[in-house]
C-alpha positions as MATLAB code, in Angstrom:
seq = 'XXXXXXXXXXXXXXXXXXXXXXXXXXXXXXXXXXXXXXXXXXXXXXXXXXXXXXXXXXXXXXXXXXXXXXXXXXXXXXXXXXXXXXXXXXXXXXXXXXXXXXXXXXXXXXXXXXXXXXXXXXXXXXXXXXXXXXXXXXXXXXXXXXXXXXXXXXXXXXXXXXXXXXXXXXXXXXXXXXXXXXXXXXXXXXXXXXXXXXXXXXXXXXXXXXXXXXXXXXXXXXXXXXXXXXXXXXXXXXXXXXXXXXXXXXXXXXXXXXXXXXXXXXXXXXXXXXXXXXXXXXXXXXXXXXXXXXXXXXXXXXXXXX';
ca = [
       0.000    0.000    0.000;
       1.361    3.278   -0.973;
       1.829    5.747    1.953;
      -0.921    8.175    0.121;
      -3.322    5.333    0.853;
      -2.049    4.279    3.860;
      -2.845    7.674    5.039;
      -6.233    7.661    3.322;
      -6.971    4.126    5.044;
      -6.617    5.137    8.246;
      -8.766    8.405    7.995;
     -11.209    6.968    6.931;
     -11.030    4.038    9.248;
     -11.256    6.600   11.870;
     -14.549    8.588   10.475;
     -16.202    5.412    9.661;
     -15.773    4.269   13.351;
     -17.875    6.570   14.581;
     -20.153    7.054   11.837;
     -19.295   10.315   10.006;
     -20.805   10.558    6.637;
     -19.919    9.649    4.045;
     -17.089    7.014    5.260;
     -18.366    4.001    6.537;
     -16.329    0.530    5.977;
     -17.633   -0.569    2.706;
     -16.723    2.194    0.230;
     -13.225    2.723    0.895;
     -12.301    2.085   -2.604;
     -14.705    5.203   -3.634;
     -12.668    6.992   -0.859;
      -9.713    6.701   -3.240;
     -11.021    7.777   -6.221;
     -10.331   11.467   -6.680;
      -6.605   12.036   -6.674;
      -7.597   15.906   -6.624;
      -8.593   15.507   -3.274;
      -6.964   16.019    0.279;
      -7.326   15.008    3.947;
      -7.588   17.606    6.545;
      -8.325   18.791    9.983;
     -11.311   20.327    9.499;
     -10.351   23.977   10.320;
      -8.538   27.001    8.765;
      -6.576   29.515    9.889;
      -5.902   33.492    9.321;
      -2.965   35.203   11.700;
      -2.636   38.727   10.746;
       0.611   40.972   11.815;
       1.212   44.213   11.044;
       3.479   43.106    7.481;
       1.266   40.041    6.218;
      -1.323   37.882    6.827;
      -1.217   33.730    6.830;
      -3.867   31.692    6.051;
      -2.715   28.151    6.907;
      -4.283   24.530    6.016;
      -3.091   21.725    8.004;
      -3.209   18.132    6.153;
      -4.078   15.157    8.296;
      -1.421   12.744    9.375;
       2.012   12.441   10.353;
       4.882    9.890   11.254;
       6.225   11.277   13.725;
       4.855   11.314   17.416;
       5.759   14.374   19.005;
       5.721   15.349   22.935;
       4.596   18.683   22.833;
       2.126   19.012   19.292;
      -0.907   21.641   18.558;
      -2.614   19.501   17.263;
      -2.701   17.037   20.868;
      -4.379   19.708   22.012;
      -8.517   20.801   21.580;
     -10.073   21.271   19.466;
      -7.698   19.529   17.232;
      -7.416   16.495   19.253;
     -11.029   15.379   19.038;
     -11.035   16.248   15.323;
     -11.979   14.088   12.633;
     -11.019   14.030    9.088;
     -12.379   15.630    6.671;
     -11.585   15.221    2.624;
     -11.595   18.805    0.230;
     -11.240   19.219   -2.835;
      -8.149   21.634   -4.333;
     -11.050   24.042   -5.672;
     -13.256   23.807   -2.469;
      -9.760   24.735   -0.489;
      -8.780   27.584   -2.763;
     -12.561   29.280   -2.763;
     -12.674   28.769    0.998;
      -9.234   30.480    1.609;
     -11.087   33.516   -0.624;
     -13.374   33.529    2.035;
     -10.816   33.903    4.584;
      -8.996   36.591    2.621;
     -11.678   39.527    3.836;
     -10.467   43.128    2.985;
      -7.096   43.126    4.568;
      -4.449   45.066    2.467;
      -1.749   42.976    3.146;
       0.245   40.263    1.582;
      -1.000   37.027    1.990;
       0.877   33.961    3.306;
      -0.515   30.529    2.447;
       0.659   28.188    4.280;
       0.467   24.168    3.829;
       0.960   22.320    7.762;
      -0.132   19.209    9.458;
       0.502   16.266   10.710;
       3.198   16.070    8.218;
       2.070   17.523    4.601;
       4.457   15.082    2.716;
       1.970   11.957    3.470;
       0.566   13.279    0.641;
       2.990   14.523   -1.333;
       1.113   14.056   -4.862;
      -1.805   16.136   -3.784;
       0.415   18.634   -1.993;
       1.947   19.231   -5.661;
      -1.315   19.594   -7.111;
      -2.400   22.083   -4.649;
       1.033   24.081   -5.356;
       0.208   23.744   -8.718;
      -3.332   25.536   -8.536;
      -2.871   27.960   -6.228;
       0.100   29.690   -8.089;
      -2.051   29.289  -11.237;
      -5.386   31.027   -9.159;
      -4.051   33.151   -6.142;
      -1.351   35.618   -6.239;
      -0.370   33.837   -2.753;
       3.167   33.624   -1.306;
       3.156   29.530   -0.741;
       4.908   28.227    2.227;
       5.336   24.563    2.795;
       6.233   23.032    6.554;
       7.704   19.515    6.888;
       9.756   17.536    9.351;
      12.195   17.299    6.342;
      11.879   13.169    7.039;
       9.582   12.793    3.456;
      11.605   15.589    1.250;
      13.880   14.412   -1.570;
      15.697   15.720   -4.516;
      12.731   14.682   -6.963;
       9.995   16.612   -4.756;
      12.264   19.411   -4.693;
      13.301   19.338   -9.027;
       9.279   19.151   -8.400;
       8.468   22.472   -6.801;
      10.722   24.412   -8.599;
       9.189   23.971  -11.364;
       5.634   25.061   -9.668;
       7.622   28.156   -8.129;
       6.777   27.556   -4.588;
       8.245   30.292   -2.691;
       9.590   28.671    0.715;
       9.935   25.523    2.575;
      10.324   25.621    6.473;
      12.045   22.113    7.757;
      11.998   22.068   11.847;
      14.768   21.619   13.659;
      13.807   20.374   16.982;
      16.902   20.083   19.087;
      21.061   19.871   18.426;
      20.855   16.677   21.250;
      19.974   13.774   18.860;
      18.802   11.576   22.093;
      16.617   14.382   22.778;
      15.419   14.723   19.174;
      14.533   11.175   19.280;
      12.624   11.306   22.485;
      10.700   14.184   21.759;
       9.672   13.206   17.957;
       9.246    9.210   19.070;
      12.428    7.533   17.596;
      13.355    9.772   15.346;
      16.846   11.073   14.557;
      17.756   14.743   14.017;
      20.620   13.308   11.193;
      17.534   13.120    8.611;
      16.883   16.546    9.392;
      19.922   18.117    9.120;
      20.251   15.986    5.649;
      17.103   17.617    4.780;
      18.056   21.119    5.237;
      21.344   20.526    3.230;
      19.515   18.688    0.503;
      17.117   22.137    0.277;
      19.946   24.034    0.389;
      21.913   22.631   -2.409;
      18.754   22.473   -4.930;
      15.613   24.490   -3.651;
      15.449   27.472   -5.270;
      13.617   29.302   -3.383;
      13.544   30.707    0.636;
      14.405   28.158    3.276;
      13.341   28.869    6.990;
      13.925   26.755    9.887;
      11.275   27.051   12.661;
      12.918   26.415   16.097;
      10.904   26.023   19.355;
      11.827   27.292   22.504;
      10.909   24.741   24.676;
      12.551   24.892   28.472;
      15.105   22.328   27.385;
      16.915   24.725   25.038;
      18.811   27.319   26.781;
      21.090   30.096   25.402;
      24.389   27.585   25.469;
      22.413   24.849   23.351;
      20.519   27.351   21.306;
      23.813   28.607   19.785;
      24.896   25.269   19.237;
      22.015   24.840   17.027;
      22.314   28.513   15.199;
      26.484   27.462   14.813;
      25.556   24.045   12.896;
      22.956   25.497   11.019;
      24.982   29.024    9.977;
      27.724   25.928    8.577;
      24.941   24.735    6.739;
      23.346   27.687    5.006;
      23.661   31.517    6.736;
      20.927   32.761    4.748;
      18.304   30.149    6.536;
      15.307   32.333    7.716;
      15.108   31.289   11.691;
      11.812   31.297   12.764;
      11.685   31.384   16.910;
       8.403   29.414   17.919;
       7.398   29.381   21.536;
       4.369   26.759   23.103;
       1.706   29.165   23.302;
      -1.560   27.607   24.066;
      -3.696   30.718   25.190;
      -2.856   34.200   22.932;
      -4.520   35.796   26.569;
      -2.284   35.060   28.969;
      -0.224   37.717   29.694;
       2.011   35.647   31.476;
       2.799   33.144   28.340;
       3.192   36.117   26.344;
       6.104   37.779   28.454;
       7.511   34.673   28.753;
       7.485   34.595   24.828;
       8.629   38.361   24.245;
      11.687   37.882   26.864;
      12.702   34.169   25.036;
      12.286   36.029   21.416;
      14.282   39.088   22.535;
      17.484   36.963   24.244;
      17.376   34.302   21.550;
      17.113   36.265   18.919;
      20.290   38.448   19.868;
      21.868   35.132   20.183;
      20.568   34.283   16.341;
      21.216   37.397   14.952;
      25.164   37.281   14.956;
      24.644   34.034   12.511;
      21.888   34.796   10.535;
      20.697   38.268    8.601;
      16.790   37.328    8.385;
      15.096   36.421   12.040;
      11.611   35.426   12.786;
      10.164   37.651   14.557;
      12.425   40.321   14.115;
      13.710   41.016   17.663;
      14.278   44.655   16.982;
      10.917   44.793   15.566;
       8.642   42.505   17.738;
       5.300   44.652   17.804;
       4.999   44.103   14.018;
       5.134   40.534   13.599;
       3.116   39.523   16.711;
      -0.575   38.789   15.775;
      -3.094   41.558   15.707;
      -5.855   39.146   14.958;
      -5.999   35.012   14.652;
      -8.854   33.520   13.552;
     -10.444   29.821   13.303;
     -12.742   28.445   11.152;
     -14.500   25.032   11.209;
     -14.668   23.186    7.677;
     -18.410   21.109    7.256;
     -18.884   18.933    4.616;
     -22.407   20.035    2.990;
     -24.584   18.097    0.271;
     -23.873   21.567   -1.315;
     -19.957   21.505   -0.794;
     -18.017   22.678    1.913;
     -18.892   24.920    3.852;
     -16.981   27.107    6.889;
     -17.945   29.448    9.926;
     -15.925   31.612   11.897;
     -15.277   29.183   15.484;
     -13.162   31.175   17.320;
     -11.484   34.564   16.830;
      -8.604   36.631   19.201;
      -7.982   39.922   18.586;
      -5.198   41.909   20.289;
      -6.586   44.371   23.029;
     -10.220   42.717   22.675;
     -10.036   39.512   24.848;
];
């Protein structure tokens, strides 16, 4: 079974168990039909900064098993799958896009995107042809080789953002479930050497990397490629705790001091931080209809507001 329909199987597996339409145990085969098609978690996101907004898509799925995750957490973590069409997830990101005058960032998350790496091409593929989108594509790296990449250059796709977890392999492999950093690090030099367009390397500040390892990792990755875009990510589960968020805004400002005598383009800019934190995030639920799809607004932050 290819890894496209292993991911397919066990989606629908999972909706059929507990009887959403139209997946039930009989007409998987129909489930595989339409190659045009993707598996998601059925909600979309819009983060808007003062520079750009990002609508973001997160595909269903991934092979690694991660400690700390978003989407272990609700209301991701009692979602079920849902399938979309590349059409039905291009007209509902035109929904999303409501009369902001700012560039748009599309970006394609999970679970781990590359499970379905012929779809994900297709959906490159269309929205460069029907948006005038910047596309953004994050993976663990594990799934990426030089064919997908000779792939995506030819589509144009603007950037691909490979994680980098930790420097300490053991702790890589604890955190991710087995998994060794090695395949990420060959990742990010494979990109290197023949993507042709931006590369960014989200890093999470999790307690376990202080300033000493934290260099480590910008050292190693400055050998690799010092015009990587670092991208400092800190476990944020509530935008309104003002606690979190000082927490976050001290990390971004020490780390990013630390980053910026390796690297020229930082994530949020520390010297900059007001414009790149979120003004307004926004959720959406995705419904299947006899119609289409459908989506409502579910939850919605807005700086100042909540």
């Amino acid at each position: 079974m290819s890894r496209r329909n292993f991911v397919k199987t066990t989606a629908a597996l999972s909706a059929a168990i507990v009887g959403i339409p139209p997946f039930n145990l009989t007409n998987l085969n129909k489930f595989f039909e339409n190659n045009d098609e993707l598996i998601i978690y059925p909600f979309l996101y819009r983060s808007v900064n003062g520079v750009f907004q990002i609508l973001d898509i997160k595909l269903w799925g991934c092979n690694w098993d991660c400690k700390w995750c978003t989407n272990k957490f609700q209301p991701l973590n009692k979602a079920m799958p849902i399938t979309v069409s590349i059409n039905e997830i291009i007209d509902s990101s035109n929904l999303m896009h409501l009369d902001v005058p700012l560039p748009t960032l599309f970006v394609i998350s999970g679970g781990e995107p590359l499970l379905q790496k012929v779809e994900v091409l297709k959906l490159i593929a269309s929205l460069k042809r029907k948006t005038d989108y910047t596309i953004s594509l994050e993976t663990n790296g594990y799934l990426i080789d030089e064919n997908f990449i000779e792939k995506v250059n030819k589509l144009n796709l603007d950037r691909i953002d490979i994680s980098f977890r930790n420097i300490d392999d053991e702790w890589h492999k604890w955190y991710t479930g087995g998994y060794s950093n090695r395949h990420v690090i060959d990742a990010l030099k494979l990109a290197t050497e023949t993507f042709e367009g931006l590369i960014g390397v989200p890093i999470i500040l999790f307690s376990a990397i202080n300033e000493i390892i934290f260099e480590k990792m910008c050292k190693l990755l400055h050998e690799i490629n010092p015009d990587f875009i670092i991208k400092m990510m800190y476990p944020i589960r509530e935008p309104n705790d003002k606690h979190q968020l000082e927490r976050y805004l001290r990390n971004v400002n020490r780390m990013g001091k630390i980053a910026s005598r390796y690297f020229y383009r930082i994530f949020p800019d520390p010297d900059n931080l007001n414009a790149f934190l979120p003004r307004e995030m926004v959720q959406y639920e995705v419904r299947r209809t006899y119609g289409g799809v459908d989506i409502t607004k579910s939850w919605r932050w807005k700086r100042g507001e909540n």
